[in-house]
Backbone as JSON, one array per atom type, in Angstrom:
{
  "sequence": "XXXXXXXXXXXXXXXXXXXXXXXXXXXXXXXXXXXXXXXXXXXXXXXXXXXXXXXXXXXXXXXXXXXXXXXXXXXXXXXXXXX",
  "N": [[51.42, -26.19, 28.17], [53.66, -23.85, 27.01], [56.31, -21.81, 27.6], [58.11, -19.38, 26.11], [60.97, -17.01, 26.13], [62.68, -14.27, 27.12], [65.23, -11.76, 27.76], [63.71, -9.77, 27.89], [61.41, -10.39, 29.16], [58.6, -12.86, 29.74], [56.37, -15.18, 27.39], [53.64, -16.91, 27.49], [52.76, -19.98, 25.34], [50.77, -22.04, 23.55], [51.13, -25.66, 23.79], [52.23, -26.71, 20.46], [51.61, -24.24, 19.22], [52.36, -21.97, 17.01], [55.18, -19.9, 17.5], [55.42, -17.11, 17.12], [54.1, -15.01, 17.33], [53.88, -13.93, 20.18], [57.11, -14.06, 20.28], [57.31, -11.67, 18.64], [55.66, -9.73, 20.76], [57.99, -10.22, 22.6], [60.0, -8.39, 21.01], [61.41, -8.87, 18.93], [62.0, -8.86, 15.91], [60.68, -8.8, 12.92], [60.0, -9.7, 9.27], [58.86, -10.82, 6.5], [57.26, -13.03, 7.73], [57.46, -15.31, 6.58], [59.57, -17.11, 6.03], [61.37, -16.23, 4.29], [62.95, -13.98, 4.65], [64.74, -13.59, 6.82], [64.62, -12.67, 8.97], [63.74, -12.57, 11.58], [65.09, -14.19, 12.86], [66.56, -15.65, 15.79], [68.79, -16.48, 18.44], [68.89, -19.24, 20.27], [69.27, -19.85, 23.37], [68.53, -21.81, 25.28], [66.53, -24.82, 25.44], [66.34, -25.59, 22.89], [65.02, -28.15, 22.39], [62.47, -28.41, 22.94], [61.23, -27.03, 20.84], [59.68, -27.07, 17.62], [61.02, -28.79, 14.85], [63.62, -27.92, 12.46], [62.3, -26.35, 9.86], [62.54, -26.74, 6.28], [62.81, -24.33, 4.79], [64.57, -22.79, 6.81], [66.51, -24.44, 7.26], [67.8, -24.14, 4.48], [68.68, -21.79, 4.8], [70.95, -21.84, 6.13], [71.61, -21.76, 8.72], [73.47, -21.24, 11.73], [73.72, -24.05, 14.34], [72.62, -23.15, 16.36], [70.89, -21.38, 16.06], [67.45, -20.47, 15.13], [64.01, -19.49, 13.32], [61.72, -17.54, 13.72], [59.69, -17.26, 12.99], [59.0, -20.11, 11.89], [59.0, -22.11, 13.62], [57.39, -24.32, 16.18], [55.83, -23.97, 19.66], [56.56, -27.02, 21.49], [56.48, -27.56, 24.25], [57.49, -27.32, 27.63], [60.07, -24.98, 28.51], [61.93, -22.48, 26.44], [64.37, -20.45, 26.04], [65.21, -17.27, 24.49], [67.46, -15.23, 22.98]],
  "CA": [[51.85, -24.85, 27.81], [55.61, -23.98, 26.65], [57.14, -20.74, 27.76], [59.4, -18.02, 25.58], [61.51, -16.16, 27.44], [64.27, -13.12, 26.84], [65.55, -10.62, 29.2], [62.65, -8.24, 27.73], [60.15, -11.12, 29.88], [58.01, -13.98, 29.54], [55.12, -15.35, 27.01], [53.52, -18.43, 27.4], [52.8, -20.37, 24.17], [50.19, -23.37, 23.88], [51.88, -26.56, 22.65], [51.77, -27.29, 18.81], [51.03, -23.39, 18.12], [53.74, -20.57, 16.51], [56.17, -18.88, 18.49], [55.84, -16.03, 16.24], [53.04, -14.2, 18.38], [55.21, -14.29, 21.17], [58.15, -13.71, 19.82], [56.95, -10.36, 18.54], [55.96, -9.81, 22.16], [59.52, -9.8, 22.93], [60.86, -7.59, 20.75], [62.0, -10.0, 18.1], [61.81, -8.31, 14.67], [59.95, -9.29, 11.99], [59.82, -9.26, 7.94], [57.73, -11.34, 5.5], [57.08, -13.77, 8.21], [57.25, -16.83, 5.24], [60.88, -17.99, 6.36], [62.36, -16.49, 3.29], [63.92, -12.93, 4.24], [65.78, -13.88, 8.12], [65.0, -10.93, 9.65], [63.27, -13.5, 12.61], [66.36, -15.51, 13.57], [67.0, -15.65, 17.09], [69.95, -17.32, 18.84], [68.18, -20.08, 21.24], [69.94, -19.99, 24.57], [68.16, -22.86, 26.08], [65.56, -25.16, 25.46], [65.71, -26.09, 21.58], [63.96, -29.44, 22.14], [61.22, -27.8, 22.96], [60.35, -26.4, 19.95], [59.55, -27.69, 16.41], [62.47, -29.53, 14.06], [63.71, -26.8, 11.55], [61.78, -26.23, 8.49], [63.15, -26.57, 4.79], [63.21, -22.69, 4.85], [65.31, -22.33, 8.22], [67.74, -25.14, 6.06], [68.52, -23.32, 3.56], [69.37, -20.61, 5.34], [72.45, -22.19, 6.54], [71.38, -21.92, 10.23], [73.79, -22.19, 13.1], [72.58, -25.11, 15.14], [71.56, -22.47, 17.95], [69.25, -19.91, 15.84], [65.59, -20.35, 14.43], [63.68, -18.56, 12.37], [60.65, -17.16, 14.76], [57.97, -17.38, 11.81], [58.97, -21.42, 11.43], [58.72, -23.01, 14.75], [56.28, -24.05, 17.64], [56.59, -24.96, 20.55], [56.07, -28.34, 21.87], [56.33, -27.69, 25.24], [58.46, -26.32, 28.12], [60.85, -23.22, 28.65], [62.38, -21.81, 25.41], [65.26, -18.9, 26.37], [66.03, -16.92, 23.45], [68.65, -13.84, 22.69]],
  "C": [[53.37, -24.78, 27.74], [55.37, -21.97, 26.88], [58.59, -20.17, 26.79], [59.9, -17.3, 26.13], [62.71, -15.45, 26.65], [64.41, -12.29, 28.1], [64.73, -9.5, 29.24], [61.3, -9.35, 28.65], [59.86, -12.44, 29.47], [56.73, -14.26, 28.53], [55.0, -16.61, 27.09], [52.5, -18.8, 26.23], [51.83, -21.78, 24.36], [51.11, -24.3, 22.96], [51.35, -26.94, 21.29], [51.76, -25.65, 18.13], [52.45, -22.19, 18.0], [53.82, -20.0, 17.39], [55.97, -17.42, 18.09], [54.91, -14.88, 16.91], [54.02, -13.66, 19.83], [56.52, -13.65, 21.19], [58.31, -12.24, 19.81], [56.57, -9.43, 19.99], [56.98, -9.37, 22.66], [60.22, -9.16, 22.16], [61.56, -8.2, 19.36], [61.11, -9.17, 16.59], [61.68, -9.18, 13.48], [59.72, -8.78, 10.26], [58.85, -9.79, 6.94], [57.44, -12.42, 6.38], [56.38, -15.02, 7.34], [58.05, -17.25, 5.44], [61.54, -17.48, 5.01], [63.13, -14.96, 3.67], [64.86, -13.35, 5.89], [65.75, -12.91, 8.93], [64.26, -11.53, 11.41], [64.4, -14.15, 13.43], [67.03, -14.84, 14.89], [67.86, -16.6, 17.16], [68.61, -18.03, 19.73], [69.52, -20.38, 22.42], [70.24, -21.0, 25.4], [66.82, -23.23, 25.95], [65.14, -25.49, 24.13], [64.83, -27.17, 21.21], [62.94, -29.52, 22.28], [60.6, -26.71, 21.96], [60.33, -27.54, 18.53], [61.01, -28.16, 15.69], [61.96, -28.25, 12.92], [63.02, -27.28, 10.4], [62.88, -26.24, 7.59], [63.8, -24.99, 5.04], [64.13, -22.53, 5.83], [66.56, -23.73, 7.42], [68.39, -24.86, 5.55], [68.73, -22.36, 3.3], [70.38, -20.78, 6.15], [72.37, -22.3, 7.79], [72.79, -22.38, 11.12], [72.92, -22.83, 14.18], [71.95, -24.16, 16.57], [70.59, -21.59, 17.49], [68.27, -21.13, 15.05], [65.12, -19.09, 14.2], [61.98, -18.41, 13.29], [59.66, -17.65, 14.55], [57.89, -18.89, 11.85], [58.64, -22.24, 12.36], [57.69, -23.02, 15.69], [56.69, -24.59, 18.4], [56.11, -26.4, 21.09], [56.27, -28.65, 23.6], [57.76, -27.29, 26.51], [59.02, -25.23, 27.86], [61.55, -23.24, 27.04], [63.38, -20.59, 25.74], [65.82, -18.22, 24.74], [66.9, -15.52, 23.66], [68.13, -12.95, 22.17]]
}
């Protein structure tokens, strides 16, 4: 199991499956959840290696190396802190 975490709480996430359940959970705002409008992108605080390697879509959206795109990633295990 991998853990999401913000200062609004905790969800815990099975490994391999979308953050995006979760996410929403916390407060984390949501738009066409397809990776193409950004309205998902969280800063990651702590714990990026524990989630999925960025998608195409989260690419070519220029990404600073600390956000992800909510809709694109899973987790793969352990804590996750996001903003």
């Amino acid at each position: 199991m991998a853990l999401l975490q913000n200062a609004k709480g905790k969800v815990e996430v099975a490994n391999g499956e979308s953050v995006q359940e979760a996410a929403k959970e916390l407060g984390v705002t949501f738009g066409c959840r397809k990776g193409v409008c950004g309205a998902c992108v969280v800063e990651v605080l702590e714990g990026m290696e524990n989630l999925s390697t960025k998608s195409g879509n989260e690419e070519s959206f220029d990404l600073r190396a600390t956000d992800r795109m909510m809709c694109q990633c899973s987790a793969t295990g352990g804590e996750v802190t996001i903003k």
